[in-house]
C-alpha positions as CSV (number, residue, x, y, z in Angstrom):
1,X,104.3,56.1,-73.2
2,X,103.1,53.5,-75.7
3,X,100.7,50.6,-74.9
4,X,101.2,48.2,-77.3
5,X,104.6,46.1,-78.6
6,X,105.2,43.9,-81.2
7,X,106.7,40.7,-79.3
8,X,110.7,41.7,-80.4
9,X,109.9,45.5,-79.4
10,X,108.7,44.3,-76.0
11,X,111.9,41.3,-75.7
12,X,114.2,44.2,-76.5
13,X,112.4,46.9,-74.3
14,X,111.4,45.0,-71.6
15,X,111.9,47.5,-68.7
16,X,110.1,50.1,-70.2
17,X,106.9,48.3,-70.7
18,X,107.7,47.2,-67.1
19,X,107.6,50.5,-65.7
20,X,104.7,51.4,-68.1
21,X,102.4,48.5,-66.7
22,X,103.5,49.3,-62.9
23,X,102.5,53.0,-63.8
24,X,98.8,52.1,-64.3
25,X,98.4,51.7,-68.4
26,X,98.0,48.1,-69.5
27,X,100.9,47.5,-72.3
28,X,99.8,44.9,-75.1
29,X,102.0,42.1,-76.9
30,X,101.5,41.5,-80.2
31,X,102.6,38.7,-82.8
32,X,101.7,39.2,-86.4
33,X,99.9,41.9,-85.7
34,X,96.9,40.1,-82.8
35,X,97.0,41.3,-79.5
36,X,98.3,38.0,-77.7
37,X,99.3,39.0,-74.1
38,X,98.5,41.8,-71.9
39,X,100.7,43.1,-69.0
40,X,99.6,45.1,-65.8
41,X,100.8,46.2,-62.7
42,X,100.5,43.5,-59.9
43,X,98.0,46.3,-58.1
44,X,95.7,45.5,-61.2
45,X,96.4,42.0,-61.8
46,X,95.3,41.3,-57.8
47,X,91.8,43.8,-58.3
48,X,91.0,41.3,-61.2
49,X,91.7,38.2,-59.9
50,X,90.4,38.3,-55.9
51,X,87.5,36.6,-55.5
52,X,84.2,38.8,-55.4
53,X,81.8,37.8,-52.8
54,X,78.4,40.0,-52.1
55,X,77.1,40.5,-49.1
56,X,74.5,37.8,-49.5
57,X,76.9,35.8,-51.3
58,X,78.7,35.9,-47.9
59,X,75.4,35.4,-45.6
60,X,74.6,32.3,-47.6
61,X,78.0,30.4,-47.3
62,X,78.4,31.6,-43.8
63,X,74.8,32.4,-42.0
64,X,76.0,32.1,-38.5
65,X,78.0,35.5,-39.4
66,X,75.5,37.0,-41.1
67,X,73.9,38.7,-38.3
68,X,72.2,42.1,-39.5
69,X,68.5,41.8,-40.7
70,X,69.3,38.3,-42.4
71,X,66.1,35.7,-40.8
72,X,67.1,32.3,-42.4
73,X,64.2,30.3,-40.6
74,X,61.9,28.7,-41.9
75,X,57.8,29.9,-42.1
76,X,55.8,27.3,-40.2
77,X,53.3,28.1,-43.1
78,X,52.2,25.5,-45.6
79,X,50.5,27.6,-47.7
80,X,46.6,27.4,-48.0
81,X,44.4,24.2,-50.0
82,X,43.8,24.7,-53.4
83,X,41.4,21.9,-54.7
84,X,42.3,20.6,-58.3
């Protein structure tokens, strides 16, 4: 198993660095020698593109969900006189 292709090795082995990306290892594609493309599984390819949301993240676009231990009112306090 080899992870990286110059662009006619990878045009003339295509299936092989198919199966090779849907086995897990990330195949390079090279022209004059730079790494120019990289293929992965689709398995990989979704991990790395879904969007990440936290859990406060999630509480802050959507507070009426956010239920557990989250207290988004606001503190009738307004602080204490400072004289300048």
């Amino acid at each position: 198993m080899r992870s990286e292709w110059q662009l006619q090795e990878a045009k003339n082995n295509l299936s092989q660095l198919i199966k090779d990306a849907a086995n897990g290892d990330a195949q390079v594609v090279t022209v004059h020698g730079k790494p120019t493309a990289v293929v992965v599984s689709a398995d990989a390819y979704a991990k790395l593109t879904r969007p990440r949301q936290g859990k406060l993240s999630a509480a802050l676009l959507q507070p009426e969900l956010a239920g557990e231990g989250l207290d988004f009112t606001r503190s009738p306090d307004t602080g204490r006189h400072v004289e300048l």
